[in-house]
C-alpha positions in Angstrom: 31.1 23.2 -23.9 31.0 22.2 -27.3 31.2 24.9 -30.0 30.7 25.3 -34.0 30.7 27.8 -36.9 27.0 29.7 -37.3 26.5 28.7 -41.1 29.2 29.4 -43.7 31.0 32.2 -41.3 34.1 31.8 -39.4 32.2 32.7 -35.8 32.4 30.4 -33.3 29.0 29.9 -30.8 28.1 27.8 -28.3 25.8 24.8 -29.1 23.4 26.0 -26.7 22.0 29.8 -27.6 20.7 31.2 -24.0 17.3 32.6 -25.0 16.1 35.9 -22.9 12.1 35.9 -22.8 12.0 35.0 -19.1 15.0 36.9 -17.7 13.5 39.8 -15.4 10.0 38.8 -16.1 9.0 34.7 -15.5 12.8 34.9 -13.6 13.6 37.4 -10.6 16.1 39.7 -11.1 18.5 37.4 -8.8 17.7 34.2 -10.9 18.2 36.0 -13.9 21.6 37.5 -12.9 22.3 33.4 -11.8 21.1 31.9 -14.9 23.5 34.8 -17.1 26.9 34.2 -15.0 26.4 30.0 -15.1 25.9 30.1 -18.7 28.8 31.8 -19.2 31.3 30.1 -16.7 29.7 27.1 -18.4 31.0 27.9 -21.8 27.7 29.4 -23.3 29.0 32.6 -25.7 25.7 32.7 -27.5 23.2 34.8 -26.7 19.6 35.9 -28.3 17.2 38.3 -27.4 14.4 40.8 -29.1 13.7 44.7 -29.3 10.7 43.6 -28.0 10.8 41.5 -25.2 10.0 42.1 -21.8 6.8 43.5 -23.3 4.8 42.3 -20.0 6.8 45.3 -18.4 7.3 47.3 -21.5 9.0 46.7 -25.2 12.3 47.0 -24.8 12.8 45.7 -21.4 14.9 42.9 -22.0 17.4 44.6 -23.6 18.1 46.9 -21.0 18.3 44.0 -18.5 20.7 42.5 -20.8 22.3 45.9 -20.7 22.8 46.2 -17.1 24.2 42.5 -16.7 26.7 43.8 -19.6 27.4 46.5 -17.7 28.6 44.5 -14.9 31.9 44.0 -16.7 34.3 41.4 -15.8 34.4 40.8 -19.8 30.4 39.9 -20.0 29.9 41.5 -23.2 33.1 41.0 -25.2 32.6 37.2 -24.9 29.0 37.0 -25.7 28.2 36.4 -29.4 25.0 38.5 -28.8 21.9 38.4 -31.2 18.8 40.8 -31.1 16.0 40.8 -33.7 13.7 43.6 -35.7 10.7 43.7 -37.0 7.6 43.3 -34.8 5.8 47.0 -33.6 7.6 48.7 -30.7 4.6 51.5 -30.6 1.3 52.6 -32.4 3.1 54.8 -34.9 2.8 53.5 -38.6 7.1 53.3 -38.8 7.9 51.4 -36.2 7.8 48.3 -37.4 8.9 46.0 -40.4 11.6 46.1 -42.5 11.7 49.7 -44.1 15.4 50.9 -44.3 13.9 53.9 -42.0 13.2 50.9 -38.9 15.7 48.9 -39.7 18.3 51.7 -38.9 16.3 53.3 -35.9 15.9 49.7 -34.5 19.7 49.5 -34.6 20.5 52.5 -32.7 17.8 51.6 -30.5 18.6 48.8 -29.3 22.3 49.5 -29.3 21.1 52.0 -26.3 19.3 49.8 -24.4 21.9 47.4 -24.3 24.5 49.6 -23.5 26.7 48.2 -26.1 28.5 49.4 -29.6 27.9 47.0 -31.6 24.9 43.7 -31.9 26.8 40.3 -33.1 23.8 38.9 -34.8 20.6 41.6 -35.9 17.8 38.9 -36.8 15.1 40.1 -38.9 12.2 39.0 -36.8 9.8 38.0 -39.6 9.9 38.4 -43.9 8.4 41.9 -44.4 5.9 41.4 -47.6 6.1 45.3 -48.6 9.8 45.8 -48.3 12.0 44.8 -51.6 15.2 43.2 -50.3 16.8 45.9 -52.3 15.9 48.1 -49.4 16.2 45.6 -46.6 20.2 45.1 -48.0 20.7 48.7 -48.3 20.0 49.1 -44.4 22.3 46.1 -43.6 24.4 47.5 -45.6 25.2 50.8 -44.1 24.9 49.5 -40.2 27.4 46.6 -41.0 29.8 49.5 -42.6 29.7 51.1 -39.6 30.3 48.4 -37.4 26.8 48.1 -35.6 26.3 45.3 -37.0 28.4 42.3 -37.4 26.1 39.7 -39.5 22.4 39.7 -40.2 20.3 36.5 -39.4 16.6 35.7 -39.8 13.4 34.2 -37.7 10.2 32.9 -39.4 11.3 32.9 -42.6 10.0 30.0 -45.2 12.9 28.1 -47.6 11.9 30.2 -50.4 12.7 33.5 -48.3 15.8 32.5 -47.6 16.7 31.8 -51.7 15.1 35.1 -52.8 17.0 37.0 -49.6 20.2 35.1 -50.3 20.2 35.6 -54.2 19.4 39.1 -53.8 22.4 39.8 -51.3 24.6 38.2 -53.6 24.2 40.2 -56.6 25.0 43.4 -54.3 28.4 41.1 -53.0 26.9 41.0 -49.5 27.3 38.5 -47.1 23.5 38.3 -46.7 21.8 35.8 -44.2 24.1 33.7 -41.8 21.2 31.9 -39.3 17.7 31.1 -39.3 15.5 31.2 -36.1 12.7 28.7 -36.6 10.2 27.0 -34.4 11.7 23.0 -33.9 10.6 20.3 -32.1 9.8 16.8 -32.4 6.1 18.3 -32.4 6.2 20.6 -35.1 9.1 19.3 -38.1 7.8 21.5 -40.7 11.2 23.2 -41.6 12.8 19.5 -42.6 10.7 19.6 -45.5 12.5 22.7 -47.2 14.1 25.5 -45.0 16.7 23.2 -43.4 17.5 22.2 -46.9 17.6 25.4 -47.9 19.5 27.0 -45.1 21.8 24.2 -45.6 22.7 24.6 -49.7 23.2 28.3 -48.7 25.2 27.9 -45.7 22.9 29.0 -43.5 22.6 28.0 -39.6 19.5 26.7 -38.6 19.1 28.1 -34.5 15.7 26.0 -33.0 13.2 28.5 -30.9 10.7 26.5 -28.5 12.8 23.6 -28.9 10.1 21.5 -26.2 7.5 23.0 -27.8 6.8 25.6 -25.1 6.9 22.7 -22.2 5.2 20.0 -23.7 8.3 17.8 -24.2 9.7 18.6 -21.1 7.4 16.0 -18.5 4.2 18.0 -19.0 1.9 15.0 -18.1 4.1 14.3 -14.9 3.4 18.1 -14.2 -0.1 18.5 -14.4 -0.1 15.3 -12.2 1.6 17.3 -9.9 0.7 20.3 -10.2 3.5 21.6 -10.8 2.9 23.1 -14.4 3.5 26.7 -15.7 4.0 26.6 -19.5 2.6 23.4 -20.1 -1.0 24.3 -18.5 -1.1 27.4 -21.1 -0.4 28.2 -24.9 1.0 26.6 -27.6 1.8 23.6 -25.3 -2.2 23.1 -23.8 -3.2 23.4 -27.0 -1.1 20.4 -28.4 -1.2 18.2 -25.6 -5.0 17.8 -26.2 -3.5 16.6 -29.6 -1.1 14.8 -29.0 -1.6 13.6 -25.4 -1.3 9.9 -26.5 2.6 10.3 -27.7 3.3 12.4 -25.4 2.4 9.9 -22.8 4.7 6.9 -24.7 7.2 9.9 -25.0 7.3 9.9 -20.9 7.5 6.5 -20.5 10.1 6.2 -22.7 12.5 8.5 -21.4 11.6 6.8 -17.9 12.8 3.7 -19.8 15.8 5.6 -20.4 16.8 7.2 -17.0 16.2 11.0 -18.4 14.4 13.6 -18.3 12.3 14.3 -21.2 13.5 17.9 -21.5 16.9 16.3 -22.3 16.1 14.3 -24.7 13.9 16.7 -26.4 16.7 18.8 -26.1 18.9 16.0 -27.3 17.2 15.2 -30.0 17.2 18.7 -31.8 20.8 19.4 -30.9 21.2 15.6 -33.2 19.5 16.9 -36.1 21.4 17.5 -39.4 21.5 21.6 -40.3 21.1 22.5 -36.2 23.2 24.9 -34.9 21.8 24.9 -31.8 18.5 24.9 -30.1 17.3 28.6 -28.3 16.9 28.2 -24.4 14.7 29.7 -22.1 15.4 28.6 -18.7 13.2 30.0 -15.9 15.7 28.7 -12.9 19.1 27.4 -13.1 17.9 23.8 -13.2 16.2 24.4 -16.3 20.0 25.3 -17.4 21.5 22.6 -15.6 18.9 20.2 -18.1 20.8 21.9 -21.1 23.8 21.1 -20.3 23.1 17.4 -19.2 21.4 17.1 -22.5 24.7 17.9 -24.9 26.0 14.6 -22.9 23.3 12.6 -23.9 23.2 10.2 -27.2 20.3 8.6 -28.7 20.5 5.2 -30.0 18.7 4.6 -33.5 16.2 2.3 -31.8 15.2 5.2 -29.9 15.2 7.6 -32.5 13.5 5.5 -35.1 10.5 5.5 -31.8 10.5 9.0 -31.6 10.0 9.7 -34.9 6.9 6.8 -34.5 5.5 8.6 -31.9 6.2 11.7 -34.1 5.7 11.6 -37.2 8.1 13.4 -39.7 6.3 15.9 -42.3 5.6 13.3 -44.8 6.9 10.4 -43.2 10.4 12.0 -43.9 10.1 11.9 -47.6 11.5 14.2 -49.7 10.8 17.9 -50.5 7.9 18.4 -53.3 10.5 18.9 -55.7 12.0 15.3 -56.2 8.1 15.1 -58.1 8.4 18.0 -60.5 9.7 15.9 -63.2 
């Protein structure tokens, strides 16, 4: 397993984060135990869920999975860099959600119980909160980092201008402020190359990739349908884009035919290549989705095939640069 520093802080993850949406829910109970243990005899320390998912059973689920594979012992949770997120509603009531210093703390010792744990490695804020000044939001941080809750703060969601205000405002109260940002990355969507990667990278910011195959779409999804064999890829975010791009995907196929791989590896490949990428988020459903992740760190792109990928998709203005370089 191959291992780097999350942004400018001396904490070592894995370059593979083990996302938890499926566990317990897409994933039996059995696979999801399965999937946990490989990852970690395979090296994986990193790993990222939400206060809210699991929502298919209830809010919250997730975490208490997590919990009771922590609970398991045999050092599960003192080698997991473990990262949970706050933000969306976890119930009707008007304070139980956003980024209020009242949620914010609640959300902490919430999902501190759930998981069973003392303390959350990585507390994400799950989107920018428009009505909370970061005077507030740093005040919370604050006082659950003092106590030892928390260990660093991260985002999700967040635009290149969120992380300066965020980072600018932390730094006048001597704060360490944001360390990662969760964004959606793929060689579908590459909006975040235009200016939160160069943000998150002048502040020292980690860049973690959610959806890194574009919720299946990069991962064989014509071959799939052909088959039948679809799940993700006949539904959401990927359906919707296929009708889009259905042309490059299907060059995208044939290329990594051409190149004896699965095109879930060199999707994966690709974003694990990209400059600012700490490492893409995970979700696999069985432990040959896994297996594809690791395969993938093993697996180097030539610049012929990388300058074909980014033909068959297209950088966010060709790859120019950010609107700035224009503000003379």
């Amino acid at each position: 397993m191959e291992y780097t520093y999350l942004g400018r802080t001396g904490l070592k993850v894995s370059r593979v984060c083990l996302g938890t949406l499926n566990l317990g829910v897409r994933a039996s109970d059995e696979e999801s135990h399965a999937i946990l243990d490989t990852a970690l005899d395979r090296g994986v320390n990193f790993v990222d869920t939400a206060n809210q998912y699991g929502w298919q059973k209830h809010k919250g689920y997730t975490e208490e999975f997590l919990g009771g594979w922590f609970a398991q012992g045999g050092g599960r949770r003192e080698k997991v860099v473990l990262g949970t997120k706050v933000f969306n509603p976890m119930s009707d009531w008007p304070n139980d959600s956003g980024l209020s210093a009242r949620h914010i703390i609640a959300s902490c010792e919430d999902s501190l119980r759930r998981l069973g744990t003392d303390w959350i490695d990585l507390f994400q804020m799950h989107h920018i909160d428009r009505h909370a000044p970061w005077e507030e939001v740093w005040q919370a941080m604050e006082t659950l980092t003092r106590q030892g809750k928390v260990r660093y703060v991260g985002s999700s969601n967040f635009a290149g201008w969120h992380i300066a205000e965020a980072q600018e405002a932390a730094a006048r109260r001597h704060f360490l402020g944001i360390v990662s940002e969760q964004s959606v990355y793929n060689l579908v969507t590459r909006h975040i190359e235009l200016e939160l990667i160069p943000a998150a990278q002048r502040y020292g910011v980690g860049v973690l990739a959610w959806s890194p195959l574009h919720g299946g779409l990069l991962s064989g999804a014509l071959r799939k349908l052909a088959e039948g064999t679809a799940m993700k890829t006949a539904q959401g975010r990927a359906a919707q884009a296929l009708e889009v791009h259905r042309d490059a995907v299907a060059a995208y196929e044939k290329l990594c035919d051409g190149l004896g791989a699965d095109p879930a590896e060199v999707g994966l490949a690709w974003v694990m290549g990209r400059p600012g990428i700490t490492a893409p988020v995970i979700g696999p459903r069985g432990l040959d989705q896994l297996e594809g992740a690791f395969k993938a760190m093993e697996l180097t792109l030539s610049d012929e095939v990388l300058t074909e990928l980014d033909r068959l998709f297209p950088p966010i203005g060709n790859g120019g640069p950010g609107p700035e370089a224009w503000a003379w």
